[in-house]
C-alpha positions, 0 to 999 in steps of 0.5 A: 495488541492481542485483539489486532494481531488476530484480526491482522491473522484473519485479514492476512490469511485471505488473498487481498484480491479475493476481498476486493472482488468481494467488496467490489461485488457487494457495493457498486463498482467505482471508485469509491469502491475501489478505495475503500476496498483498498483501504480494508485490504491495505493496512495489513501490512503497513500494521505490521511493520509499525507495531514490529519497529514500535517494539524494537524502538520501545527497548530503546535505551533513550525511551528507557531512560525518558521514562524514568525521567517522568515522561508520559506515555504520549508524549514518549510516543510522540516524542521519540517513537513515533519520529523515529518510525516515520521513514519506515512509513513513508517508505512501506507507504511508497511500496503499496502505491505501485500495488494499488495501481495495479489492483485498480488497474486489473479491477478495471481491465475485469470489468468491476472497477471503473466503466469505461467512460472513466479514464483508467489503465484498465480500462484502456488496456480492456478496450485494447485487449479488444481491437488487439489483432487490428490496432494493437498499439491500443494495448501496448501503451498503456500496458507500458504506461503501466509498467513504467508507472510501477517501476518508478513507484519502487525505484523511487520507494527503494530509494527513499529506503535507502535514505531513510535506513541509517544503516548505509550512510557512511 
């Protein structure tokens, strides 16, 4: 727990998009890339979140007392943690869809993630921000694919939070 938690100070205190331009100069710029830097970048967070409810639910007086009954440690975690922290993933999982989708998108508008004869947001918008002054509805449509794209993903997430906290049920 230690040895992470410093590992999470380091990744943390390094902008998540300075290590993507990082990877993405490193390794050839595509998909694969792109993925992959995410997924370095990405696990910060979600880490976080699991091991702070972990902690609250292990002093949980139901995981108290199946330890006392003889459950094993797996079994417990399997059992009754794990269950009990999966809204909170799926939930932190949906909040980072729309920041990876912007990420991509903006790698490709830069010109280090897709090339364009790969269809992606950024590269439309980077061949709309092109031909802007003459036909400038090649960047307003997909920049407002985009946007309407990233309002769902966290209207969607929001509530899906609200489903999962027992918190607001009445």
């Amino acid at each position: 727990d230690t040895v992470m938690q410093r590992i999470l100070e380091i990744l943390s205190g390094i902008p998540t998009l300075v290590i993507m331009i990082l990877m993405l100069t490193i390794f050839d710029p595509g998909l694969l890339s792109i993925v992959f830097a995410m997924i370095i970048t990405g696990w910060v967070n979600m880490a976080r979140v699991v091991r702070a409810q972990t902690l609250k639910i292990k002093e949980q007086e139901y995981v108290y007392a199946a330890t006392v009954l003889g459950a094993s440690r797996l079994n417990i975690a399997l059992r009754h943690i794990l269950p009990n922290i999966a809204g909170v993933i799926i939930v932190q999982l949906m909040f980072s869809i729309p920041t990876a989708i912007f990420f991509e998108a903006f790698l490709s508008f830069i010109g280090l993630g897709l090339k364009p004869p790969i269809a992606s947001l950024g590269t439309l918008l980077n061949e709309g921000y092109k031909t802007f002054r003459f036909l400038p509805h090649l960047m307003w449509v997909p920049a407002a694919a985009l946007s309407v794209m990233m309002i769902c993903f966290n209207l969607l997430a929001d509530g899906m939070r609200d489903a999962f906290d027992p918190k607001t049920k009445e």
